[in-house]
N, C-alpha and C positions, 0 to 999 in steps of 0.2 A: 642705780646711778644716783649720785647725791649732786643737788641739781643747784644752781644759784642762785637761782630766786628765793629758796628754802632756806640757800646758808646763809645768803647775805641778811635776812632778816634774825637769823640765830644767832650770830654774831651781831649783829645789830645791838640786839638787847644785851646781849650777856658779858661783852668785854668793856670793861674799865681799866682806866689809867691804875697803875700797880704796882709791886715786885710779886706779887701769890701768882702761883698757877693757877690756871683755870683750864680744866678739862673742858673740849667741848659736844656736846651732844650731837648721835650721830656721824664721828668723825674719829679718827685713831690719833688726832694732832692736840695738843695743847699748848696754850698759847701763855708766855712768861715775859715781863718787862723786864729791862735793863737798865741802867746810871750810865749818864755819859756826861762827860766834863768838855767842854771846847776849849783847844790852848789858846784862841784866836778871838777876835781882832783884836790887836796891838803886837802880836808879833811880826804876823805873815807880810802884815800893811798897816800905815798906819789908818786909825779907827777915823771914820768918815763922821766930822763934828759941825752938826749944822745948830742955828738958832730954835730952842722949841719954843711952839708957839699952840701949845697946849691942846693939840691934835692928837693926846692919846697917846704918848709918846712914839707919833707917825713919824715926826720932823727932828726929832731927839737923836743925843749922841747914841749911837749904833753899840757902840761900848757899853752901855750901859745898862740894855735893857736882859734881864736877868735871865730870861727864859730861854732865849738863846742859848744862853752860855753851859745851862745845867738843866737836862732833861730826863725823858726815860724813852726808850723805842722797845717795841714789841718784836718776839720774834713767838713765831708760829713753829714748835718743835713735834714730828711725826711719829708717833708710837714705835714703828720699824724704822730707827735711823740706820740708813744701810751708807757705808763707806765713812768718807773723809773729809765731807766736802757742805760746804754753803751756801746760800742762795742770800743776795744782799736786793729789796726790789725797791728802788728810785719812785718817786710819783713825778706827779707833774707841778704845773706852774698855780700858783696862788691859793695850792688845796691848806684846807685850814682844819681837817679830820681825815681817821685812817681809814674811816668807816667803810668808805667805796672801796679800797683794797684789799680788806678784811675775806670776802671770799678770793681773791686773785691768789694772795699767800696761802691761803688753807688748799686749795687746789693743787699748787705749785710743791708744798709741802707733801702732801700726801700721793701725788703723784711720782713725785722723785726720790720720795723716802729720806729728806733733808732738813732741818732748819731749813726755813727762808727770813731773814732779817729784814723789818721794816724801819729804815732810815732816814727820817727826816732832814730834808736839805734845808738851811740856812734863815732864820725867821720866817718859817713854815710849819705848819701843824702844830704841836706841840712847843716850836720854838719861837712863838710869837705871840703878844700881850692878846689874852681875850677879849680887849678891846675893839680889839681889830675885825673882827667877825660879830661883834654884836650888833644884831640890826638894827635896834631903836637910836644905838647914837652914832654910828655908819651912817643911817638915810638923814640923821637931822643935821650932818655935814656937807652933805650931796649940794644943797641950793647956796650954799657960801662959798665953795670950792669949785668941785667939777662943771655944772651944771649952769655957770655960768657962760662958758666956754662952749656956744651952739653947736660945734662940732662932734661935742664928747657924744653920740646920740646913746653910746654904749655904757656908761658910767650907770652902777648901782653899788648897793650897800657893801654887795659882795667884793667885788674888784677897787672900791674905795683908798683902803688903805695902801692898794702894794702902786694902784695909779700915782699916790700922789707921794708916796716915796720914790717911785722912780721919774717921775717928773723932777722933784728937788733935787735929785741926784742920780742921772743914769748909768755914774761909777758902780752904785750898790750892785746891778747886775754881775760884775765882773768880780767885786770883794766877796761879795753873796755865795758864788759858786767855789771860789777860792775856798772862802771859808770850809763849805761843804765838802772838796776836794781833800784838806788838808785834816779836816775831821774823818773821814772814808780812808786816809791814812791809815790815823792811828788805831780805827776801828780795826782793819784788816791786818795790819800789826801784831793785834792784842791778841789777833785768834792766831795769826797765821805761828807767834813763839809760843803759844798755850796759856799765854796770862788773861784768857778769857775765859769766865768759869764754867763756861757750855762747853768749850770746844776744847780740843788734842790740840797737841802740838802738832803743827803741821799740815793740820786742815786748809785746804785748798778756798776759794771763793771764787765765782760767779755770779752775774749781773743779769737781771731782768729791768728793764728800764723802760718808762713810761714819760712818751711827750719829752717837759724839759729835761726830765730823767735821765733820759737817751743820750739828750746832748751833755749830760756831766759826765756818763759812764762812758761816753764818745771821747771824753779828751782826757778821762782818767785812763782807756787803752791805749790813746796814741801815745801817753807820756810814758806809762810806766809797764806796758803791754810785754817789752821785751826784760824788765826786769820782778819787780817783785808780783807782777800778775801777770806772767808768762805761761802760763796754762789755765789763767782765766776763759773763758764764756762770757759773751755778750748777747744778751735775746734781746730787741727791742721789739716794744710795743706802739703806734703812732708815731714815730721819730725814728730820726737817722739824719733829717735835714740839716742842710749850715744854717745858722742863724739868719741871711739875708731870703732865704727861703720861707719863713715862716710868715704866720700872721697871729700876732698875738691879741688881735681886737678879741674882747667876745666881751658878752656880760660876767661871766665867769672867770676872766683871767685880766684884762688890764683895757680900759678906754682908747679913744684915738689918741686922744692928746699925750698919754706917756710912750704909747707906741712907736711914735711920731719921733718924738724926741730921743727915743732909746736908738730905733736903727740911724737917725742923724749922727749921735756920740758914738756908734759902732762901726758905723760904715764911712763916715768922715772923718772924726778926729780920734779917736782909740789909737790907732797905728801913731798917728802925731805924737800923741802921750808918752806912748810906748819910747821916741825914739828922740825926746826932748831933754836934756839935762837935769831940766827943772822939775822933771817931774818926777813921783816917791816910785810910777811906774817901772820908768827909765830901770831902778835898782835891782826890779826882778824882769826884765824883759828877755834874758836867755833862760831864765827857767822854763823846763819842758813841762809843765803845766799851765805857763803862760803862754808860752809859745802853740801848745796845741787848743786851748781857749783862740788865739788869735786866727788860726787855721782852719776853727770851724765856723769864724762867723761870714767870713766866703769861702765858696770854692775855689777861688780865682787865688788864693791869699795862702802863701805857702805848699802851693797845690804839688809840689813833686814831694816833698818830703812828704806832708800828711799820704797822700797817696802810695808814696814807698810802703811807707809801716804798713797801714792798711793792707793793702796787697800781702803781706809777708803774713798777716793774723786774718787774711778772708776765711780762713776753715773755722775760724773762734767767733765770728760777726756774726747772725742774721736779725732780720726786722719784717713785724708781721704790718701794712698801711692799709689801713681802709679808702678807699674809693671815694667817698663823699667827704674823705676830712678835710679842712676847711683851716685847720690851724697849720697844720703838717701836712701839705699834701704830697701824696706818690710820687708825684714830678718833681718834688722838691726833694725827696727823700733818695731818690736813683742816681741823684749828682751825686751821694758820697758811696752808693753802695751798686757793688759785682751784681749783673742781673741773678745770677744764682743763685744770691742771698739775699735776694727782695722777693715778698708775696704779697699781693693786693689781693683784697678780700674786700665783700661786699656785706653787706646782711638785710634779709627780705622784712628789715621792719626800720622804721626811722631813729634813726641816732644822730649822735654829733662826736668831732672829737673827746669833747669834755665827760660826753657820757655814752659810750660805747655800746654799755649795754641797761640800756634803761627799764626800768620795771614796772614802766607805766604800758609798754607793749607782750603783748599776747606771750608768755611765758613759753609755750614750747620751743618759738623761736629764736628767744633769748638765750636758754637754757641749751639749745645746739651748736647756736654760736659761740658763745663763753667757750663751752666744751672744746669747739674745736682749734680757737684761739690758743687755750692753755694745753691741749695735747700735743698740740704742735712744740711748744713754746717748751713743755717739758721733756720732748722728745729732743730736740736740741740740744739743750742743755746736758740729758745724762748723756 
C-alpha cells in the first residue's frame, strides 16, 4: 500500500510549477501543467474598482491583477487511463499552494484509473500576487490593519490578505466564485468537444470537492446538472453546507471581522442587490448560476426549487463530514443532503477542518484514514 504520509512528502519535493512531465516515484501517475486564460472580470460583471492604497495590490482594481487572469493548473494523469472520464478536484478557502492536495489527486488518480484536474478557484493559489502569502510583509501589516480591531483575536499573516479584501468588499465572494464558475465552464467545454489536448472528445467529468470547493461544485450542479453535467459526480469532502451554516473564522481562512461582515452582505442585503434596478446584480439575477449561488447561502432561500433538482441528482451527490469540523459542521452539512448520502466520520487522532490529516500525528493513523476517505470517495465516483 502506498501510504500518505510517503507521498505527500514525494510530491512535496519533486513537483514544480511547469508544462514537462514529471513522473512520480512509486506511483503509475504522472503529473502535467496546463495554460489557462480567464475570459473574466469585465465580461460576466462589471470588475470590482476600489482605491489602492498600496497593500500589495489587496485593495486594487481586481481587473488588473495578472495572475488571475493567466495561470497553469496541474493534472495528475494515471499510467492505466481506463474509460472516458475526469476528475476535476476543487480545494477550499484561502489555500495559497497545491501542496496539501498533491497526494489527494495521486490517490484519486490511480485509484480510478483517471486524470484528476487540479483547478484553482479565483485569486487563489496560483492565481493570486505572491505577496499575499509572504510572511515578512503579511505580519508587518497585521498592527496597522487587523489588529487594531480587538476582536479580530483570529487575524494572522496567513488569513491577512483574503480578511481584508473581503472586508473592503464582501461583493468579491460572489464575483470570486462567478468567476471560477464561468472559468470550470469553459474548462469542461474544452475537454468535453476535445479541444483539450489530454482528453477525447466526449470525455465526461466529475467533481471531488473540498470545503468551499463543495459549495462551487454545489451550485455548479444545481445550475447546469440537467444539462451539460448531466451525468456528472459529485463527491464532497468537509462540505455540502449552505453558506449561513458555516463558520469561516480560523487562523487559516479569514478573521471575525471580514466574517462578520460577509454573512451581514449575504444574509441581509445580497437578495436586496439581487432585486434593485440600480444594481449591475439586478442584470444577471435569473441566471441559473446566480440564482443557485443565492440558494445555497440559506436553506430557507429558494428551498423548493434547489431541493427539486437535488432530489432528482441524489444518486450523483455524496459528502464524506467529520465529526469535529468546526468550519462545516455535519449539522450544517445534513440541511442540504438525503441521509443516504451523508457519512460522519471521525478519526482517532487530532485534526481540524483545515487539516484533516495532519502529519504531525502518529502516521499509521493517518495513513488509514486518508485510505479510507479516498476509497470511499473513489468508489463513488467509478
Amino acid at each position: 500500500m502506498v501510504h500518505y504520509t510517503e507521498t505527500y512528502q514525494t510530491l512535496k519535493s519533486l513537483l514544480k510549477a511547469g508544462n514537462q512531465i514529471q513522473h512520480i516515484p512509486g506511483s503509475d501517475a504522472c503529473f502535467q501543467s496546463f495554460e489557462f486564460t480567464s475570459d473574466v472580470p469585465g465580461k460576466a460583471y462589471p470588475a470590482i474598482r476600489t482605491e489602492p492604497n498600496g497593500l500589495c495590490n489587496i485593495n486594487s482594481d481586481d481587473s488588473l491583477i495578472a495572475e488571475n487572469a493567466r495561470f497553469t493548473y496541474p493534472v495528475f494523469i494515471p499510467e492505466s487511463n481506463k474509460g472516458n472520464r475526469a476528475v476535476i478536484l476543487l480545494h477550499g478557502l484561502n489555500e495559497r499552494s497545491w501542496v496539501k492536495y498533491y497526494p489527494w489527486a495521486e490517490r484519486l488518480a490511480r485509484g480510478l484509473e483517471r486524470p484528476v484536474i487540479l483547478f484553482p478557484i479565483s485569486f487563489h493559489i496560483n492565481r493570486s500576487p505572491a505577496e499575499w502569502s509572504n510572511p515578512r510583509l503579511m505580519s508587518s501589516l497585521l498592527p496597522q490593519t487587523r489588529l487594531r480591531n480587538r476582536r479580530n483575536q483570529s487575524s494572522t499573516f496567513v488569513n491577512l490578505a483574503l480578511s481584508l479584501r473581503l472586508s473592503r468588499q464582501p461583493l468579491r465572494f460572489f464575483t470570486s466564485g462567478r468567476q471560477s464558475a464561468l472559468d470550470l465552464e469553459k474548462l469542461i467545454s474544452s475537454i468535453q468537444s476535445g479541444n483539450h489536448p489530454l482528453f477525447a472528445k466526449g470525455t465526461g467529468i466529475d467533481f471531488f470537492a473540498y470545503s468551499i470547493g463543495a459549495f462551487l461544485a454545489q451550485i455548479m450542479i444545481l445550475a447546469y446538472g440537467e444539462t451539460f453535467l448531466k451525468d456528472t459526480r459529485l463527491m464532497m469532502f468537509c462540505g455540502g453546507a449552505p453558506f449561513n451554516r458555516m463558520n469561516g473564522v480560523s487562523k487559516l481562512i479569514m478573521d471575525e471581522e471580514a466574517f462578520s461582515g460577509l454573512r451581514f452582505f449575504y444574509l441581509r442585503q445580497f437578495e436586496k442587490e439581487l432585486n434593485s434596478t440600480d444594481s449591475p446584480l439586478s442584470q444577471i439575477k435569473e441566471n441559473q448560476a446566480t440564482k443557485a449561488f443565492n440558494a445555497m447561502i440559506d436553506a430557507g432561500r429558494l428551498s423548493q426549487w434547489r431541493n427539486d433538482r437535488f432530489e432528482k441528482m441524489h444518486s450523483r451527490i455524496s459528502t464524506i463530514a467529520l465529526k469535529k469540523d468546526r468550519v462545516i459542521p455535519p449539522a450544517g452539512i445534513s440541511e442540504m443532503m438525503l441521509s443516504g448520502n451523508m457519512k460522519t466520520m471521525d478519526f482517532p487522532f487530532e485534526y481540524t477542518h483545515e487539516n484533516p490529516f495532519p502529519l504531525s500525528e502518529e502516521k499509521t493513523g493517518v495513513n488509514q484514514c486518508f485510505e479510507k476517505v479516498f476509497a470511499e470517495a473513489a468508489a463513488f465516483l467509478r
